[in-house]
C-alpha positions as a Markdown table, in Angstrom:
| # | Residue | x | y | z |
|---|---|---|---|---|
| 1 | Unk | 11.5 | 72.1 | 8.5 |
| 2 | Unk | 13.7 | 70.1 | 9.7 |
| 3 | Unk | 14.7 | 66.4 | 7.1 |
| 4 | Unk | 13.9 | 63.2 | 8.7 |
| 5 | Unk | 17.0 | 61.1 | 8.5 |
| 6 | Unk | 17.4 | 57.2 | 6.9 |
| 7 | Unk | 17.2 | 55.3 | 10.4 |
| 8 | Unk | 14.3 | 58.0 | 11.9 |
| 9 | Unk | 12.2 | 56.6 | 8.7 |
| 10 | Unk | 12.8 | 53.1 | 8.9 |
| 11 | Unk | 12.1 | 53.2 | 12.4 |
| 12 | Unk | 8.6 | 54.4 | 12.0 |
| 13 | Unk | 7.9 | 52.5 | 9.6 |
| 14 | Unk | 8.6 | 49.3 | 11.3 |
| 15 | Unk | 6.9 | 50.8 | 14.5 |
| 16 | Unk | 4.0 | 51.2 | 12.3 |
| 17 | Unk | 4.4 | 47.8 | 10.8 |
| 18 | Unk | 4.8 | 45.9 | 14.2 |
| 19 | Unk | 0.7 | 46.0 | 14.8 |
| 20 | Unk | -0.1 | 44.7 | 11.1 |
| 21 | Unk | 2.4 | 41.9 | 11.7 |
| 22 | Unk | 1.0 | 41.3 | 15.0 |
| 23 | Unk | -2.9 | 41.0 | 13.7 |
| 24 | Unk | -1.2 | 38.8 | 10.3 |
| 25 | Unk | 0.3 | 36.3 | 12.9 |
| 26 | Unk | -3.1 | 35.8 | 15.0 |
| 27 | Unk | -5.4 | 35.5 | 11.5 |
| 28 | Unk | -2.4 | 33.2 | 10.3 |
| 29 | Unk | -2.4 | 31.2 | 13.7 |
| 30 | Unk | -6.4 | 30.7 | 13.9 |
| 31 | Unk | -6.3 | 30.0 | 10.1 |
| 32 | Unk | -3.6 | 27.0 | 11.4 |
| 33 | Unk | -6.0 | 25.6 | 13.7 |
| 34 | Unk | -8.8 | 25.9 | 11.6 |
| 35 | Unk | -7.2 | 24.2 | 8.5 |
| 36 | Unk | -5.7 | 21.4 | 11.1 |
| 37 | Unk | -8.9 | 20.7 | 12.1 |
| 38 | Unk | -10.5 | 20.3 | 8.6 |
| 39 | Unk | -7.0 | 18.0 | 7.8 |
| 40 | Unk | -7.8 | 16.3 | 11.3 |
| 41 | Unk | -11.5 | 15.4 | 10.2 |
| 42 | Unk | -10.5 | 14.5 | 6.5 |
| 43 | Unk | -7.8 | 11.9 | 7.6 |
| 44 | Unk | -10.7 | 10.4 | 10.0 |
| 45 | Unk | -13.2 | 10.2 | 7.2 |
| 46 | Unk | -11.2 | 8.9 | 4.8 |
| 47 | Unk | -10.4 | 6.1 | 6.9 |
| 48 | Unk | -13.6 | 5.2 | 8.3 |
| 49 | Unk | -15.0 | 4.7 | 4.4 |
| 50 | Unk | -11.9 | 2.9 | 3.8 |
| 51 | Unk | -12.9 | 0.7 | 6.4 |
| 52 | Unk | -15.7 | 0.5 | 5.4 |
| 53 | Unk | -15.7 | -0.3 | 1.8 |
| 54 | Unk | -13.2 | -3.3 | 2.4 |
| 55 | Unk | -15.3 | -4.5 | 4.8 |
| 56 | Unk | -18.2 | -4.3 | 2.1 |
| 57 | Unk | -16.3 | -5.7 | -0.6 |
| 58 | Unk | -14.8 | -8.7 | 1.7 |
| 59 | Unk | -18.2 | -9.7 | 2.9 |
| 60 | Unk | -19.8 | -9.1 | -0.8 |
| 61 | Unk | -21.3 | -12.8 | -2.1 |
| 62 | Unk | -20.5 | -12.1 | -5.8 |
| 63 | Unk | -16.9 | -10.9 | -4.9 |
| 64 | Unk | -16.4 | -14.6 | -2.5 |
| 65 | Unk | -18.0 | -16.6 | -5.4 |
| 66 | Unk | -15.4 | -15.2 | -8.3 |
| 67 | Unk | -12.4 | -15.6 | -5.9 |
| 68 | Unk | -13.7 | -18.9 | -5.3 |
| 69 | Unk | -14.0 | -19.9 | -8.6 |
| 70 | Unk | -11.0 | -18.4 | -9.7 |
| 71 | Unk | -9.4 | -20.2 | -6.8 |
| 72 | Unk | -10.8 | -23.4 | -8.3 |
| 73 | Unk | -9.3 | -23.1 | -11.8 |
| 74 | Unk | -5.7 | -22.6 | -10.4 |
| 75 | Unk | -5.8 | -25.6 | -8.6 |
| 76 | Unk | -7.5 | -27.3 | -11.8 |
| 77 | Unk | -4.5 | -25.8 | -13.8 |
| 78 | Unk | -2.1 | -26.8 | -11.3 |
| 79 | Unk | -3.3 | -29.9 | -11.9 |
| 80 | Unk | -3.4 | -30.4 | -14.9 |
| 81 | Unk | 0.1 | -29.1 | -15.6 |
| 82 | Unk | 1.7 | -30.7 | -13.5 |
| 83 | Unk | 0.0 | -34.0 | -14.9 |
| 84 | Unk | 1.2 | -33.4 | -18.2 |
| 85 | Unk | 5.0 | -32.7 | -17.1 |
| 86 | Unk | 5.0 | -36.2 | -15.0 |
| 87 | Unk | 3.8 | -38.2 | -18.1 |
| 88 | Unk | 6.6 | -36.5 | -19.9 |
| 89 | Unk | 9.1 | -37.8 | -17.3 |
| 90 | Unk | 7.8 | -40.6 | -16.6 |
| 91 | Unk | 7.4 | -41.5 | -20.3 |
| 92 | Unk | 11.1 | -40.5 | -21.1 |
| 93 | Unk | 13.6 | -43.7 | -21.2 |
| 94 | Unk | 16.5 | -41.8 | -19.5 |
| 95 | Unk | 14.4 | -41.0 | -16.6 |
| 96 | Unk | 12.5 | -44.8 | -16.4 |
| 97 | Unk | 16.6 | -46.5 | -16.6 |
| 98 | Unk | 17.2 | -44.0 | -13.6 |
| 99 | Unk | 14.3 | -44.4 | -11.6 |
| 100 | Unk | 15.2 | -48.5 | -11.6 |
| 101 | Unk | 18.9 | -48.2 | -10.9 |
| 102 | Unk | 17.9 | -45.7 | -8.0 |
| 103 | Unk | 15.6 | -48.7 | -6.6 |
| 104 | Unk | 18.2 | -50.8 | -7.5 |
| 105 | Unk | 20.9 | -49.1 | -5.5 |
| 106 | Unk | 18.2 | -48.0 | -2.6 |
| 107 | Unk | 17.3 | -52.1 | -2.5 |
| 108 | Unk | 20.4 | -53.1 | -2.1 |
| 109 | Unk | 21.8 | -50.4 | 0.3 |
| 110 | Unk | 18.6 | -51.9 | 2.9 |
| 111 | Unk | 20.3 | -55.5 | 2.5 |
């Protein structure tokens, strides 16, 4: 009996292996399409309920009435701050001599 050489082996093998890597390419390839597919869908539904739950939540009364209101109670705050810091300058002698020597200057300027 005659020994089978290195290269006579290896090429036997791989003719052997060539049909398995064949029939793992076409379950890997409709696997592909499959798992696209499911990805495909996934992507879609996600973004339908995402669409839809921001719609929900921007048409919702109790969300528009706490934005409102919170809304409301900036400006009020706002307001109120900014109240306070113009009676501090306007109650502060420095600013009050300025103020007139600006109207001073601005009166005179018009003449």
């Amino acid at each position: 009996m005659k020994k089978d050489e290195m290269g006579d082996i290896f090429l036997r093998h791989l003719i052997m292996a060539i049909p398995w890597g064949i029939i793992f390419l076409v379950v890997l390839f409709i696997a592909s399409i499959c798992i696209k597919q499911q990805v495909k869908e996934g992507i879609q539904y996600t973004v339908r309920t995402a669409v839809y739950e921001t719609a929900n939540l921007a048409f919702n009364p109790r969300v528009i009435d706490g934005v409102k209101q919170n809304v409301k109670e900036g400006i009020e705050f706002i307001a109120k701050t900014a109240q306070n810091e113009l009676k501090k300058l306007i109650s502060d002698p420095q600013i009050k001599q300025d103020v007139k020597e600006a109207l001073e200057y601005g009166g005179q300027k018009l003449q």
